[in-house]
C-alpha positions as CSV (number, residue, x, y, z in Angstrom):
1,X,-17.0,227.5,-89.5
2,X,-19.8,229.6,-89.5
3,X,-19.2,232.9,-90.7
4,X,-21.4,235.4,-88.7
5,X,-22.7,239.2,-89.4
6,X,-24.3,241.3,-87.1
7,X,-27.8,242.1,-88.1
8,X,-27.4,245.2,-86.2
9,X,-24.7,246.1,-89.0
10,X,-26.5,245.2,-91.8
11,X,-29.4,247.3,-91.2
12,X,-27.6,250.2,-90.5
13,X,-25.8,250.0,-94.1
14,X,-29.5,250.1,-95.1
15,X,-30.6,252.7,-92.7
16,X,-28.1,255.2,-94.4
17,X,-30.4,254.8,-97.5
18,X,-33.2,256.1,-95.6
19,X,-32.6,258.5,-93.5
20,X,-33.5,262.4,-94.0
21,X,-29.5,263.7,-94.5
22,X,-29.2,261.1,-97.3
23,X,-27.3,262.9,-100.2
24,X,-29.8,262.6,-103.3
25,X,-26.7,261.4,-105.3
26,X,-26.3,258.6,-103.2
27,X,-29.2,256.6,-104.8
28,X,-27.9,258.1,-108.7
29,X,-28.2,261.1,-110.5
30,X,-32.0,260.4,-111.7
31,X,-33.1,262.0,-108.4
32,X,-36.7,260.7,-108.4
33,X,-38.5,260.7,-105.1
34,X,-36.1,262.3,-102.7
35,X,-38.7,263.9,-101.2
36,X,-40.8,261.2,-100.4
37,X,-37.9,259.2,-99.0
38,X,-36.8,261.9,-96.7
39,X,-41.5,262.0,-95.6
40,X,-41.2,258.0,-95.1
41,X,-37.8,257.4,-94.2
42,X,-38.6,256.8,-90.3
43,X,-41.3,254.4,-91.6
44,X,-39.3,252.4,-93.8
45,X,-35.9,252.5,-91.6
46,X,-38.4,249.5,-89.2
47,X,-38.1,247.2,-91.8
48,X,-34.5,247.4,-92.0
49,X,-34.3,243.8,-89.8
50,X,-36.4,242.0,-92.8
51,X,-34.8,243.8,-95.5
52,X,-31.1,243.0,-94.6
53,X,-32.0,239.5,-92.7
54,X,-29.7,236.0,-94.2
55,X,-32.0,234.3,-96.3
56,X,-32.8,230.5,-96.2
57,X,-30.0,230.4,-99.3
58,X,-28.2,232.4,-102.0
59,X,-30.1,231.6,-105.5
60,X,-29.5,232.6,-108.8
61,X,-30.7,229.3,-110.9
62,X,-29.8,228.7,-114.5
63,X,-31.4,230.1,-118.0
64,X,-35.4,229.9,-118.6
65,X,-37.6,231.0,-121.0
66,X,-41.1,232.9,-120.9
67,X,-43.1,232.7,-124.1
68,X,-40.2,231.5,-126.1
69,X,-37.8,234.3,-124.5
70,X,-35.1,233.7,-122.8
71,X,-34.2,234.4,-119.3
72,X,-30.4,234.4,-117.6
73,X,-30.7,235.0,-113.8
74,X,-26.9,236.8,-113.2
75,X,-25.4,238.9,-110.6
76,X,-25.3,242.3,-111.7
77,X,-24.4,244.8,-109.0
78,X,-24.2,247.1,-111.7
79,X,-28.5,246.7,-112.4
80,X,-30.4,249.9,-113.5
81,X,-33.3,249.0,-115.9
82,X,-36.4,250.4,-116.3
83,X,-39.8,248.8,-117.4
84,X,-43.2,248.2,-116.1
85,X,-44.3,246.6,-112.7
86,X,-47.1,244.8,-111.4
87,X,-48.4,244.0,-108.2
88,X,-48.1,240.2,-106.6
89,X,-51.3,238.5,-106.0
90,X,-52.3,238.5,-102.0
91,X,-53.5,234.7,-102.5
92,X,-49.7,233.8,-102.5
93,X,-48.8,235.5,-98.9
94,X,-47.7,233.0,-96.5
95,X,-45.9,230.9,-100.3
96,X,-42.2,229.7,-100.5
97,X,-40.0,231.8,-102.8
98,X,-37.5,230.9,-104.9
99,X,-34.8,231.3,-102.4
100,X,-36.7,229.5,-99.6
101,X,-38.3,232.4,-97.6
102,X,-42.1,233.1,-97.1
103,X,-43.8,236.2,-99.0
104,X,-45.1,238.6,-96.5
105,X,-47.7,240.5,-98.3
106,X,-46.9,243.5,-95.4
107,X,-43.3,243.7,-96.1
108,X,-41.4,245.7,-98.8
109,X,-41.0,242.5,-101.6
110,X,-40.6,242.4,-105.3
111,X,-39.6,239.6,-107.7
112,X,-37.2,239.7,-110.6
113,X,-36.9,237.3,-113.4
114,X,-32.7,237.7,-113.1
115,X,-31.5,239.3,-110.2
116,X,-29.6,236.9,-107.2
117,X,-32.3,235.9,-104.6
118,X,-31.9,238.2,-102.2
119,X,-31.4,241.2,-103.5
120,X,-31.7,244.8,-102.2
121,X,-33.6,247.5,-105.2
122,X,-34.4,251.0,-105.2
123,X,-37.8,251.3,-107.4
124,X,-39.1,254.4,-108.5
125,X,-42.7,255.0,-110.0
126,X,-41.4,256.9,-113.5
127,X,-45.2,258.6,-113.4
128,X,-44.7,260.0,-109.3
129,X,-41.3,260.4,-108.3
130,X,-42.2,258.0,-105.2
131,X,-39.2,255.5,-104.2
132,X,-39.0,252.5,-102.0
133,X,-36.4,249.9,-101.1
134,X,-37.8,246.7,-101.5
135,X,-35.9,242.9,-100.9
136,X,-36.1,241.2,-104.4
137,X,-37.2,237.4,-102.7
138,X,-38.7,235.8,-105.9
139,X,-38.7,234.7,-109.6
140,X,-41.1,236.3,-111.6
141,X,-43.4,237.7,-113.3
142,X,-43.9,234.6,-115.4
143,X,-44.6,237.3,-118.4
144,X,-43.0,239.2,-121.1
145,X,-45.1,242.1,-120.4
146,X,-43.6,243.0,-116.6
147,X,-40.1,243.2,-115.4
148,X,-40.9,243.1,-111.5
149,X,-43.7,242.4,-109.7
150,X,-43.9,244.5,-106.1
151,X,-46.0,243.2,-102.7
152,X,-49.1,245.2,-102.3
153,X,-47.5,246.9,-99.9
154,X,-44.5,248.4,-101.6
155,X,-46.6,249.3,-104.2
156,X,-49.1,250.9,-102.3
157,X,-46.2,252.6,-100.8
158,X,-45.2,254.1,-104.3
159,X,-48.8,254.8,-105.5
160,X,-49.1,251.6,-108.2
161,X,-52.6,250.4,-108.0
162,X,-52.6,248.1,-111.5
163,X,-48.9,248.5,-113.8
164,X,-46.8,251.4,-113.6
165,X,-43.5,252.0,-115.5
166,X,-40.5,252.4,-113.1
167,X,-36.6,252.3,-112.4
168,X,-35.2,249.6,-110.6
169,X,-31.3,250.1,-109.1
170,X,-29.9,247.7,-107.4
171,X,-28.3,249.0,-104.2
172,X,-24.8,247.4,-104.3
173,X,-23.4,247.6,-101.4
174,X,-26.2,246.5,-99.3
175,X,-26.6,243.7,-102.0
176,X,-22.9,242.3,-101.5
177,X,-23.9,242.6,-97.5
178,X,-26.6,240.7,-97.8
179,X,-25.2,238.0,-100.0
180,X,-22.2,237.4,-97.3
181,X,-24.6,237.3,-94.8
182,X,-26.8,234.9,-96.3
183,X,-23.7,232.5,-97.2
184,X,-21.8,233.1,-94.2
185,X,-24.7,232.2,-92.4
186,X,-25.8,229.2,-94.3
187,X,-24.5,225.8,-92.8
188,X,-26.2,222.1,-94.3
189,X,-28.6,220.6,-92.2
190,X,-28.3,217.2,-91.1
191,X,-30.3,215.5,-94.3
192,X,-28.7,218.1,-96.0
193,X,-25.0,216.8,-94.8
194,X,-26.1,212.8,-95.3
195,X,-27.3,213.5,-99.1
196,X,-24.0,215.7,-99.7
197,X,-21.9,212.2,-98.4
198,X,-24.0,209.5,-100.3
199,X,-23.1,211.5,-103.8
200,X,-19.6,212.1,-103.0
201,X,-19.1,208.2,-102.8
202,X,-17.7,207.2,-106.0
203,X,-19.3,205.1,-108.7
204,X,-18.6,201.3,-108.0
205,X,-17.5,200.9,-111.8
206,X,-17.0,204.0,-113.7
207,X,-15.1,207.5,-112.5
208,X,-16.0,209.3,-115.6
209,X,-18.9,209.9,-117.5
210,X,-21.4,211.4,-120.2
211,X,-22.8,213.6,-118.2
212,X,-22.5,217.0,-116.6
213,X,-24.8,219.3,-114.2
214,X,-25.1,222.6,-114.8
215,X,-25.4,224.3,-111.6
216,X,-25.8,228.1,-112.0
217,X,-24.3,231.1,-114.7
218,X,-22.5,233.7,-113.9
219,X,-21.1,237.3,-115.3
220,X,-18.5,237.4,-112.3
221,X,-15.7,234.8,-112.3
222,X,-15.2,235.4,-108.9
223,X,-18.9,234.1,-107.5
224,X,-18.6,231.0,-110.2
225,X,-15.6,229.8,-108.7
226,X,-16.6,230.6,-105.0
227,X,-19.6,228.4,-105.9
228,X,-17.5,226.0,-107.8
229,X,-15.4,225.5,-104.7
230,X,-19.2,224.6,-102.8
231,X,-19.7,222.5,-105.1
232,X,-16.9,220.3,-105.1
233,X,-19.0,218.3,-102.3
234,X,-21.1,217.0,-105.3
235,X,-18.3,216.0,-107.3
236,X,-15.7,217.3,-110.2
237,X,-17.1,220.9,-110.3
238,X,-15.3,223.2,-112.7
239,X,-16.2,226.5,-114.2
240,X,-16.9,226.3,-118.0
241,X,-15.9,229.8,-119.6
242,X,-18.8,230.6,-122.7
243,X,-18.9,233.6,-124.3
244,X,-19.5,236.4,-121.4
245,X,-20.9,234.3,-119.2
246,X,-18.6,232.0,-116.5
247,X,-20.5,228.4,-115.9
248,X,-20.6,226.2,-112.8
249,X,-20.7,223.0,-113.8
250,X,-20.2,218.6,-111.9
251,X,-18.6,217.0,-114.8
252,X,-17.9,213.3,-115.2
253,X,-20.9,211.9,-114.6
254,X,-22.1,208.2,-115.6
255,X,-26.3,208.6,-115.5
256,X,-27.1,206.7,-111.8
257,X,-24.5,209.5,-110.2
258,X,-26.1,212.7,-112.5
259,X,-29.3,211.5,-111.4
260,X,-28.2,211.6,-107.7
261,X,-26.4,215.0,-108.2
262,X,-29.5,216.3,-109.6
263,X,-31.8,215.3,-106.7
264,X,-29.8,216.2,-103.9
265,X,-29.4,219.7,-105.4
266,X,-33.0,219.9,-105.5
267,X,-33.4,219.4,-102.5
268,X,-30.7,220.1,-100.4
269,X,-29.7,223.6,-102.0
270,X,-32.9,224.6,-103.7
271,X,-31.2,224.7,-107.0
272,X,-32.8,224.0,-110.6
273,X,-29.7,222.2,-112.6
274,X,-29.5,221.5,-116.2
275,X,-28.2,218.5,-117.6
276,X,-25.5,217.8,-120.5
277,X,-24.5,214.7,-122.5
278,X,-21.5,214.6,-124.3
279,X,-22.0,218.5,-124.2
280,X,-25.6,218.7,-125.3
281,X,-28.3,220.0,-123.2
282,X,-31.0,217.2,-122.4
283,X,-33.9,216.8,-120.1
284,X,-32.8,217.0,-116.5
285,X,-35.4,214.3,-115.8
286,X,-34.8,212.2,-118.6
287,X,-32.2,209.4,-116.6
């Protein structure tokens, strides 16, 4: 059944960020760029609809490395970094993000090498005070140098013309809003349903396996086993406990079945799996 949320709702969560009366405390105790909010709120509160909008699907994606450092996408509600930010080429308007949307070089966009696709994030410029909310769509930057790269026009909207250093909170409660949305909203398409079927058969021969796919990694049990539960479509999905992290992971696999698992993942939930044998990581591609 699909779970629906009025858009209507969403948006006004979000329009209570931007409106003139907001309480400065309401976005932390930094209190960068309340003054600019309150000047542009009436202009930002129009983009509420795209901000707050489902999205295609709910991605987070496993661990990745940029020039030999490593990556852990997460969900952390909790998010308040600071670092520098770039701008996203305009050649790449009209592309397909991570999480199945299309950048909009117009709208208020930013990408993040962690955060759950989508995402909702206050960013301040640290060298102006100016704030805007942007929807955080997108891996990337692909570079050490960068924690978040803005669309031209959220960073025109905040004065960054090159690399600026700013604050990035995410904005919980419209985050969590957003990510029911998304899922509530999200229902297989027909290939999608057919692909789902043809892996849950069983393996003429063998039940158990060598291998495993690792689906995604998470910091809160809760959203492991919610997708763990999704997953259980695929086959024998459990979640792996490691250190502080909580893993989603179809175990059991012989290599015909992990090879099926793998593609329909791909390209029926967008995802990026990893592969195990007997508990060591190996090429997704490699059977």
């Amino acid at each position: 059944m699909r779970k629906l949320v009025s858009l209507a709702a969403l948006a006004a969560i979000l329009a209570g960020c931007t409106t003139g009366n907001q309480n400065p405390a309401s976005y932390g105790s930094d209190g960068f760029g309340e003054e600019t909010l309150v000047a542009e709120s009436s202009e930002q509160s129009l983009n509420n609809a795209y901000l707050m909008a489902p999205a295609p699907r709910y991605y987070i994606g496993n661990a990745y490395k940029v020039e030999d450092v490593q990556y852990i996408p997460a969900e952390d509600f909790t998010y308040n970094q600071t670092g520098v930010a770039g701008i996203v080429p305009t050649e790449l308007n009209g592309t397909k993000t991570s999480n199945g949307e299309t950048f909009d070089i117009n709208q208020m966009a930013a990408t993040s090498k962690t955060l759950p696709l989508p995402t909702i994030a206050r960013v301040t410029n640290l060298d102006n005070g100016q704030s805007v909310i942007v929807r955080v769509n997108n891996r990337g930057p692909f570079v050490n140098t960068r924690i978040m790269d803005l669309s031209p026009a959220a960073a025109a909207r905040i004065g960054i013309n090159g690399t600026a250093k700013v604050q990035i909170q995410v904005l919980s409660d419209e985050s969590i809003a957003l990510k029911n949305a998304t899922l509530g909203t999200v229902v297989a398409e027909p290939v999608a349903e057919v692909a789902v079927a043809e892996v849950a058969q069983p393996a003429p021969v063998a039940t158990t396996g060598d291998y495993s796919v690792q689906v995604a990694a998470f910091y809160a049990e809760d959203s492991a086993n919610a997708l763990a539960s999704r997953m259980r479509a695929y086959g024998d999905a459990t979640v792996v406990h490691e250190g502080d992290m909580y893993k989603v992971r179809i175990e059991n696999l012989d290599a015909p079945k992990a090879r099926a698992v793998i593609d329909a993942l791909r390209s029926s939930e967008g995802m990026a799996p990893g592969l195990l044998k007997n508990g060591r990581w190996v090429n997704a591609d490699s059977i």
